[in-house]
N, C-alpha and C positions, 0 to 999 in steps of 0.2 A: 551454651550455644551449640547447635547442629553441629559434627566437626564435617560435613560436606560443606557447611557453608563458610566454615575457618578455610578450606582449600581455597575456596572459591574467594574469598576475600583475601587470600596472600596471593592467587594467579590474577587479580583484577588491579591489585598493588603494584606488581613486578610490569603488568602491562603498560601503567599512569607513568612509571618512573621512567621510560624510554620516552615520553612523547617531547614531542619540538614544541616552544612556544614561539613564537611571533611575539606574544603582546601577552604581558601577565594578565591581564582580562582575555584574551581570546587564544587559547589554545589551538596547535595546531597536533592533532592525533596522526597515528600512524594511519588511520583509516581514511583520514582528509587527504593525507599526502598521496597515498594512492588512489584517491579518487580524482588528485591532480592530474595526475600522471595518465592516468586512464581514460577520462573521460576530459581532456583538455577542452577549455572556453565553455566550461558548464561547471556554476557554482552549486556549493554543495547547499542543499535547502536549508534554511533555518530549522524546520521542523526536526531534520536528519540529522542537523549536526548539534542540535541540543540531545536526540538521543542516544549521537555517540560520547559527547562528553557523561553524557548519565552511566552511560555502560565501563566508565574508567574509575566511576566515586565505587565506594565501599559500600553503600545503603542499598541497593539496590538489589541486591542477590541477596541479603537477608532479612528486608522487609519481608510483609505476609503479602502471598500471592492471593486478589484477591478476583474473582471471577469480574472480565473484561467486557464489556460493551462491545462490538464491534458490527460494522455495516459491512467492511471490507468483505468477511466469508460470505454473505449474502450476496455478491458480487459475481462468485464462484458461477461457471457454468453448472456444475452438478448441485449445485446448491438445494435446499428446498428449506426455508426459513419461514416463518411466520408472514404471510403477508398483509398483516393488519398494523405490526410496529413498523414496519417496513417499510410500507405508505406515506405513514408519520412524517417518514423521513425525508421525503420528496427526490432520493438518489435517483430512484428512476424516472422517464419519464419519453413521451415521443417527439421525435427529430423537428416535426412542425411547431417545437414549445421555444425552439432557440431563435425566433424572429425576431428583432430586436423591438422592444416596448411590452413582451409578456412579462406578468409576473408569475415567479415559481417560492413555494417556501418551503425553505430547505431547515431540518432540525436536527440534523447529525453532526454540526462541525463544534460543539461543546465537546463532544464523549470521545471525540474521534481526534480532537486537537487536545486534551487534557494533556498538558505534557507531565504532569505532576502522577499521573497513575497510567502511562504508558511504558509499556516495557521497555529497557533499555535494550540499545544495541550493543552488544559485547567485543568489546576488541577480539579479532581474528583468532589470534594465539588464543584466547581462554574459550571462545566457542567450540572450538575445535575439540578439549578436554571438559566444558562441560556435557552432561547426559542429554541425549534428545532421542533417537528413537525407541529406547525403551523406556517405558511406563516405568513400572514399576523404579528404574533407577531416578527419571524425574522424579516421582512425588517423593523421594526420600531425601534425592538434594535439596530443592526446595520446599520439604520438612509440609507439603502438601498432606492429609489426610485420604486415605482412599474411601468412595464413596461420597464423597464430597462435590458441589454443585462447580469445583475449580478445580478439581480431578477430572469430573466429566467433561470440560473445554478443554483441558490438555491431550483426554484420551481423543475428542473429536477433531481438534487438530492433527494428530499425529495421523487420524485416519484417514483424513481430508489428503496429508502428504504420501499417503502409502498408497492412496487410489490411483491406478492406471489413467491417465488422462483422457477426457471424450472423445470423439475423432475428430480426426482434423488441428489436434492439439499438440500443442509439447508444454510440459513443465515439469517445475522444479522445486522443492524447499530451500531454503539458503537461512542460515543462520550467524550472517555476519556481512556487513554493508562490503567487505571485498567478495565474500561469495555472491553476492546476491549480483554484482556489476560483472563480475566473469558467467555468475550464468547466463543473463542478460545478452553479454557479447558472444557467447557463443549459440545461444537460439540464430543469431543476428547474423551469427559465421562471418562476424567482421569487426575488430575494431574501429575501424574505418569512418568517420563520417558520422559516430554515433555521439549524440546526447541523452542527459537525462531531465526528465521534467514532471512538476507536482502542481498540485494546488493549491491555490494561497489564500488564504483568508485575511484580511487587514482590519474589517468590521464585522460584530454581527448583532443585527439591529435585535430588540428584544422579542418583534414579532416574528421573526425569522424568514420575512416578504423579501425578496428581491427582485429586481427588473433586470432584465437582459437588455444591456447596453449593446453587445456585439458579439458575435459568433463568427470566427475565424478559423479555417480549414489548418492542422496541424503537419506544418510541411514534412513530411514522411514517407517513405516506400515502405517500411515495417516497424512493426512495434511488438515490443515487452512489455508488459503490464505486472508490477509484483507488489499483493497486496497484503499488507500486514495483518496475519492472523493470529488470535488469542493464544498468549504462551507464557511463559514467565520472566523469557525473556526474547528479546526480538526476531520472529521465525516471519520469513517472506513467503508468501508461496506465486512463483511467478510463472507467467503462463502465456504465448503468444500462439494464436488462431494461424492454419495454414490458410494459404490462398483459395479461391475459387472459383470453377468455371475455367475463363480462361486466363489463370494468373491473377484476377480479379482480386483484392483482397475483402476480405468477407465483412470490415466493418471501414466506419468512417471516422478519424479523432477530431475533436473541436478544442481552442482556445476561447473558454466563454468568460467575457466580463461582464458581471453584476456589479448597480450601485443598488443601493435604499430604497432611493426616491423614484416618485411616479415621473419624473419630467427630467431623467437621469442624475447626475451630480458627481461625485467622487466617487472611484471606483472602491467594493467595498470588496470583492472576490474572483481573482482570477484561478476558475479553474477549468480543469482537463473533463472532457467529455469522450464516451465512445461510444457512439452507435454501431450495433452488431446488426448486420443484415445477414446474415446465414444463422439462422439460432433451431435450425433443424434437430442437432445433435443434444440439444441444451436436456436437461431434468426435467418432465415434463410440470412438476412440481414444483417450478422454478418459481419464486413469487414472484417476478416481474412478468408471467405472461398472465395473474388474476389482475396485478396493479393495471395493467395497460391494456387488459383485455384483449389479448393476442392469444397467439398457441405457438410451441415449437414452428418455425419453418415458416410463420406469418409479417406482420408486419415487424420492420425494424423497434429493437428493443435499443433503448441509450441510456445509460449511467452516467454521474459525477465520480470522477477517481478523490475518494477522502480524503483529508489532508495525511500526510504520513505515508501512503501511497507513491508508488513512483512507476511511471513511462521512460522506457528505454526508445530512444526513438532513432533508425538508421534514416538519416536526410536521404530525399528522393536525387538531390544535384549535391552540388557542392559550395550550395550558400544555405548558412544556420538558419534554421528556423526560427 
């Protein structure tokens, strides 16, 4: 065995043996208690907190890294992805689609909810000492090959983190669910008032059809957005838009409920929306301006945030969204 990955499997050990349980089924990790703590009266997702308990087991760090699917980096302002699989996917789409009785088919929440080949989130203390900005030392910890089609997602990650942000931008990397909620609050320059919030998928029908039951304005004055990018083990890269004009902010968040069926029924997916009206500064390459036939600077562009994905959101008053 790799002996980076013997460190790494006795720092991931010493991390398991401090955690608090509540309920021998339901573990309660250091990184849930601070996420109590932090973000009081906002549960930590399902999505999150299986991939913190994954980031405490042993298998993880020395399974084979194995090149990631993701929607998330396409998401990216600087992005410039393929816009043919992209489409596929129905993430994007225009702000006049959330009327309630369209359908939309959406094909990304298999690849992007697989929790079974999603990176783990690392408890804090072992992020902190595993490798991340340099190359070369990742692919050696996880025992990656150079020149490899999972070498080149690590090296585009790392590049994606090292790029200066577009205007009007701030962001960050975070490689550990307490880093990624401090950088979060401090874009936000408050912990004050702030939640966090994801997408939920409950069904997903086999055509992947849904109807838009309701679209609801996401009560907020600012938002963090940090979206899980391909790594080996769980790197955010979070990023919130300045304001515009006069104070303005530059996009709009929605709460969208989809069911199945043509005549609505049971809800099968609530998730987070954000339409960007300022997308001047965006890549002009960006594949949502071929998808929706816009340009930089043209009609609002709107996304689903993936499941895995998470909205830091500072409330506008002082009643929860």
């Amino acid at each position: 065995m790799h002996l980076s990955a013997l460190l790494l499997i006795g720092m991931v050990a010493s991390a398991a043996a401090v955690a608090v349980h509540a309920h021998p089924s339901s573990p309660i990790t250091p990184a849930a208690l601070f996420w109590q703590q932090a973000l009081p009266g906002t549960t930590m997702p399902d999505a999150i907190a299986d991939l913190v308990q994954k980031g405490t087991d042993h298998s993880p760090l020395v399974e084979h890294y194995s090149v990631q699917p993701s929607i998330s980096t396409c998401i990216l302002f600087n992005s410039a992805c393929d816009p043919r699989p992209v489409a596929a996917t129905g993430v994007f789409f225009h702000e006049a689609q959330l009327r309630p009785g369209t359908t939309m088919t959406l094909s990304f929440f298999p690849a992007e909810a697989a929790a079974g080949s999603a990176s783990p989130i690392l408890p804090h203390d072992v992020a902190e000492k595993v490798p991340f900005r340099n190359l070369p030392d990742v692919l050696s910890a996880f025992t990656i090959p150079a020149g490899s089609a999972e070498a080149d997602q690590v090296r585009d990650t790392l590049r994606r983190c090292e790029e200066p942000p577009v205007a009007g931008e701030v962001k960050s990397c975070t490689t550990s669910l307490e880093s990624t909620v401090r950088s979060a609050v401090g874009m936000l320059g408050t912990n004050q008032g702030v939640f966090a919030a994801t997408s939920s998928v409950l069904r997903r029908p086999a055509s992947g059809r849904y109807v838009v039951q309701a679209a609801a304005k996401l009560a907020g004055g600012r938002y963090v957005s940090c979206h899980k990018v391909p790594f080996p083990y769980a790197v955010y890269q979070c990023h919130m838009a300045a304001a515009v004009g006069t104070g303005r902010m530059g996009y709009r968040a929605y709460v969208v409920s989809l069911t199945t069926g043509p005549r609505g029924g049971d809800l099968a997916a609530s998730m987070l929306a954000f339409c960007h009206v300022d997308t001047s500064s965006w890549n002009p390459a960006h594949p949502a301006f071929e998808i929706l036939n816009t340009r930089p600077g043209g009609s609002p562009v709107c996304h689903f945030m993936p499941p895995g994905d998470l909205a830091f959101v500072k409330k506008a008053d002082d009643t929860m969204a």
